[in-house]
N, C-alpha and C positions, 0 to 999 in steps of 0.2 A: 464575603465569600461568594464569586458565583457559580451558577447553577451549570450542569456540564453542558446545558443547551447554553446556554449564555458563553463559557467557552469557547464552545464550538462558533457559535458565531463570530466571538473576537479572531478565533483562529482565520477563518473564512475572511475576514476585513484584510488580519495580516498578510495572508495569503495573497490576495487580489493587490495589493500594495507592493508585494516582494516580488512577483514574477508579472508586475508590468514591464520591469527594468528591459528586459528581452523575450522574445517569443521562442528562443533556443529550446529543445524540448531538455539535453541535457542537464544545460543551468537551472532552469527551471525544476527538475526533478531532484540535483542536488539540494537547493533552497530548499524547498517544499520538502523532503524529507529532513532535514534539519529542523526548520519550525516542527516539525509533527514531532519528531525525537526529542525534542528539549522543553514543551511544551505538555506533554500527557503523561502519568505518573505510571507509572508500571510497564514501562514498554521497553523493551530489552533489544529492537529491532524496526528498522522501519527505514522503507526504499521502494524501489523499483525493479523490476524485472521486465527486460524489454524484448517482445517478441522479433523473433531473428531466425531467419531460416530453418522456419518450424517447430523453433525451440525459445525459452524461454531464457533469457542470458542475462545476467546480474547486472545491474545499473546501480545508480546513483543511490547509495544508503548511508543509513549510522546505524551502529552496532558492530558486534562481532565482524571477522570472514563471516562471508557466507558461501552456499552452492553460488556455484559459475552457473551451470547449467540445468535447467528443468524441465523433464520432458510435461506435453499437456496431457499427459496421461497418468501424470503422478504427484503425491499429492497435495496439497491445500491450493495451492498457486496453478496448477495445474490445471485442479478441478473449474477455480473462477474463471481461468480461460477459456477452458473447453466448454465451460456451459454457459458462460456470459454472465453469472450471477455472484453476487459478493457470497461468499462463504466465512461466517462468523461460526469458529469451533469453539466449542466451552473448554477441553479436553484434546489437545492435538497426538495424546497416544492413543486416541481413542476411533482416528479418524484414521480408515484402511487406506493405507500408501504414501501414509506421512514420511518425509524426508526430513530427520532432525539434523540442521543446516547447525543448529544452538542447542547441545543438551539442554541447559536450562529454560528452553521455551515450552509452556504448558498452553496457555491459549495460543489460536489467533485471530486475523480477522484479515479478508486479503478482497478489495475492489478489482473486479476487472475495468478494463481501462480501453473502451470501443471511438473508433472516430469515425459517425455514422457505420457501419458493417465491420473495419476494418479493425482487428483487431491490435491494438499496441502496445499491450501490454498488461502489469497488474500493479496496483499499491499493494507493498505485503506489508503487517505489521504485528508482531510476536510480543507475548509479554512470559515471564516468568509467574504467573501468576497464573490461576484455569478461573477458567470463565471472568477474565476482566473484561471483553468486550461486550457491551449490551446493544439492543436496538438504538440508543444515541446515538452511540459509535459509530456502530454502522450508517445513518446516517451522515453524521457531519463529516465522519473519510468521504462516502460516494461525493458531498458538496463541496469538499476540497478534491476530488479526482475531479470532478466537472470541471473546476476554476481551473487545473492543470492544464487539461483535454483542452479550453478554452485558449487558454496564452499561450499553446505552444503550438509549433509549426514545424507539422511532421514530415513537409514537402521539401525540403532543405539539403 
């Protein structure tokens, strides 16, 4: 059995292997949320939200619908935007201006997603479960955003 850091790293290898294929930021985004959804236990959600004329607009995911649209004023996706920081909630009714996109999502855990200054977006990823995201997690998402942020090419 390995360890969820050891995981995380096989993920990161698969990662770096799956979106050499093209630098597309979309294929890429679809891939990469695929690996991540079928690959981590309790995750009920997991994609992309791509900034777009000031707002936040649903991209490439697996799970449920989700929101189309998400102002950076509101919340969990929001807040990683607006403040540049990964926001890992134990409790997401617990978090003032949550938008429940999935009744049955209790955590989350959401990377923003910067190329140098600019912002492009965020990894969101929800589980039915509260408090499944730990300090790993957080981690090894920001080092699969990195490898994202890296293969793709947002000048297109």
């Amino acid at each position: 059995m390995h360890s969820k850091e050891e995981q995380y790293q096989d993920l990161a290898t698969q990662a770096k292997g799956l979106l050499a294929a093209t630098n597309d930021p979309v294929a890429n985004a679809a891939n990469l949320a695929a690996l991540i959804f079928n690959a981590l236990d309790q995750v009920n959600w997991a994609g992309f939200y791509f900034f777009r004329d000031g707002r936040l607009l649903v991209g490439p995911f697996q799970g449920q619908p989700a929101c189309v649209e998400i102002s950076l004023t509101t919340g969990v996706c929001g807040a990683a935007a607006s403040t540049g920081k990964t926001q890992r909630i134990a409790d997401v009714h617990e978090f003032p201006g949550h938008i429940a996109c999935d009744v049955n999502s209790r955590s989350e855990l959401v990377v923003p997603l910067f190329r140098e200054s600019e912002l492009i977006g965020v990894l969101d990823l929800d589980s039915p479960a509260t408090d499944r995201f730990d300090q790993v997690d957080e981690q090894g998402l920001e080092t699969l955003a990195e490898i994202y942020l890296e293969a793709s090419d947002f000048n297109k």
